[in-house]
N, C-alpha and C positions, 0 to 999 in steps of 0.2 A: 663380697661382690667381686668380679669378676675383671678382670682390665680388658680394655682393648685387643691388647696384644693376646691375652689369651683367649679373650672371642674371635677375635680370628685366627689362630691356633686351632681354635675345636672346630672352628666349620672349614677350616680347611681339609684337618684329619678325617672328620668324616664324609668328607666328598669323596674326597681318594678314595675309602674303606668303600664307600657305597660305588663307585665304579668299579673298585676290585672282585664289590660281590655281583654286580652285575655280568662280570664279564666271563668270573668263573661260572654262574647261571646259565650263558649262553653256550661256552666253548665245551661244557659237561650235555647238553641236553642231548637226550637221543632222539628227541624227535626230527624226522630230516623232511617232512612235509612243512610248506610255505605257512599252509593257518588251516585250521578243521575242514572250514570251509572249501576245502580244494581236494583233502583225501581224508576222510573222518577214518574208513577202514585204515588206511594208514596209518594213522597218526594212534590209534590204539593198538596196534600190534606194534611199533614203533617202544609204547612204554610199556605192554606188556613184556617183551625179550632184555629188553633192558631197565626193568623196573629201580632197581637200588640206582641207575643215575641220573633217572628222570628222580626217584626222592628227592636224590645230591640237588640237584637242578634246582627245583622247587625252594628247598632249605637255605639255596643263598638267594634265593630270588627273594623269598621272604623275609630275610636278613638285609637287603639293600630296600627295602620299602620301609623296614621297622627301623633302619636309618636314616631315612629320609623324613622323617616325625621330625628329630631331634634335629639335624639337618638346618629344616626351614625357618628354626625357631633363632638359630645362631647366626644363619645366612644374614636374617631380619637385621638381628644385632650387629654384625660387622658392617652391614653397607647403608644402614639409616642414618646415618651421618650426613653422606653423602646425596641422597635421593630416598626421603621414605616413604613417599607413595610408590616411585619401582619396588622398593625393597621388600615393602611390603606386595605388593602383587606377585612380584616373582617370588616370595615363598609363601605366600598362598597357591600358585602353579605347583610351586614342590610339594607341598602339603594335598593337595587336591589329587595328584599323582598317585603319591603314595597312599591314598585312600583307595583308588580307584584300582591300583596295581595290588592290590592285598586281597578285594574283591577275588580279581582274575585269579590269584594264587588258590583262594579257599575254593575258585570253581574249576582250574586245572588238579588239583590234589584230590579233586572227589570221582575223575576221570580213570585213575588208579585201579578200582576195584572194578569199574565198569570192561576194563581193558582187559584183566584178567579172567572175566565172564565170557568176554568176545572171541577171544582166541581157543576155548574150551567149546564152546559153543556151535551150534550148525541149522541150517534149515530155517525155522519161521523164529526160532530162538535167538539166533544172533541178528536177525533182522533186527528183532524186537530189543536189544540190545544195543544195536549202531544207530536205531532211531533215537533211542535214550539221548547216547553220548551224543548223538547230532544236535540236537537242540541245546543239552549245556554246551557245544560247542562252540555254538554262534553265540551265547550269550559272555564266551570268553572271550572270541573275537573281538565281541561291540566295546567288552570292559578295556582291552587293550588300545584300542584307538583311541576308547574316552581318557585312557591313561596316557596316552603320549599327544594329546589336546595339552592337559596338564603341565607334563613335562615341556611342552614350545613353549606355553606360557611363562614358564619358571627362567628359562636358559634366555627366551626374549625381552625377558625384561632385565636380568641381571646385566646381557650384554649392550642392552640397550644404557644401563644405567653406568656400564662400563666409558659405554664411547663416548658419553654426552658429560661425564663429569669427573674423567681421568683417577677413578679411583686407583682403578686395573691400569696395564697398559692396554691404550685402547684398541689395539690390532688382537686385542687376545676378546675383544667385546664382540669385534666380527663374525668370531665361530659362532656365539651365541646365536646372534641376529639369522647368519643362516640355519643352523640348528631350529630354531624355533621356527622358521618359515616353511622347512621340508618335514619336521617330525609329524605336523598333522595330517601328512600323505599319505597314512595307516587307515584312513578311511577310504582309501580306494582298493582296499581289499574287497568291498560290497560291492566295483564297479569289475576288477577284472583281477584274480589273485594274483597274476604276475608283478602288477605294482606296487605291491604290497613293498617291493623292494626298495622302492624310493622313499617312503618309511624309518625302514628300516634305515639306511643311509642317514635320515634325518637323526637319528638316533644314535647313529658313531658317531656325529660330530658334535651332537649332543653331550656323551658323556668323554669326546675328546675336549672340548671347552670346560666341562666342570673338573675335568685333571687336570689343568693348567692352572682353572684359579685355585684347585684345593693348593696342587704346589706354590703358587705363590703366596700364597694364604700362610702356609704352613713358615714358608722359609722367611718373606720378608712382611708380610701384610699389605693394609692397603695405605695409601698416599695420606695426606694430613685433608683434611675435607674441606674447601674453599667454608668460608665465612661471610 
């Protein structure tokens, strides 16, 4: 069985690991359109020209969701001491996430072949082709906001669980608390795709709160849990 100290060890290391693959996921993507919804032609000539780093993309994206499984289960373990009904919600949020973000990956990866049809293509053909990709488009959309629903849930309850019972240090609980209050702003892509971007914000601060407790996780763990 496993100690303390090294459940919070592994849910430390794999926070880190899953922000690392998230970040090489974003700073690799070629696609430079806000969401489908805004340039579908886009956003397929985009992974057509640059198809091997939209893969890359994909491949860690998919890699930071199939960490986030193992993730929620360790998350649970280290801070149920402390509060196990946050512990448990918030990695039901991480778990919920990563179900929902694995969706979006299997229905961004199937966008690949449709991209290299489109840019080949002309006249009532690529019509017929950018209505395809238009509709899984929207349906990657809906899965990404349902995923970062998810993820607030996850970041606001650990921070939540941070500040109210000093596992953490509790100024490191705050990123969570806002993290999970702007990540769900990924549905006002439906309202106007520019704001898509306050979102998106929710989202670096997101997986800037889950680097801070992976590192402290990793280096010292969490506090002794009131009794």
């Amino acid at each position: 069985m496993l100690s303390k100290r090294k459940i919070e060890y592994l849910a430390g290391a794999l926070l880190i690991a899953m922000v690392a693959a998230v970040v090489v996921s974003i700073a690799v993507n070629p696609i430079s359109a806000q969401t489908f919804k805004e340039d579908p032609s886009g956003v397929l000539v985009d992974i057509a020209v640059d198809r091997n780093l939209f893969i890359t993309s994909a491949i860690f994206d998919l890699l930071s969701n199939l960490l986030t499984i193992p993730l929620a289960a360790f998350l649970y373990l280290a801070f149920r001491s402390h509060d196990r009904n946050l512990a448990l919600l918030g990695s039901f949020g991480f778990l919920a996430a990563a179900m929902l973000f694995l969706t979006a990956d299997m229905i961004l990866v199937s966008l690949a072949p449709l991209a290299q049809d489109f840019v080949v293509a002309s006249g009532q053909q690529a019509d017929s082709v950018l209505s395809s990709a238009t509709a899984i488009g929207l349906m990657l959309d809906a899965a990404v906001a349902m995923g970062a629903v998810g993820i607030a849930l996850g970041v606001f309850s650990f921070g939540l669980l941070i500040i109210t019972t000093g596992a953490l240090p509790r100024w490191i609980g705050v990123f969570g608390i806002v993290g999970g209050i702007v990540s769900p702003f990924f549905w006002l892509l439906f309202v106007n795709d520019d704001l898509v971007i306050v979102g998106f914000v929710g989202l670096m601060i997101s997986l800037f709160f889950s680097l801070i407790v992976g590192g402290r996780l990793v280096m010292r763990g969490t506090s002794e849990a009131a009794q």
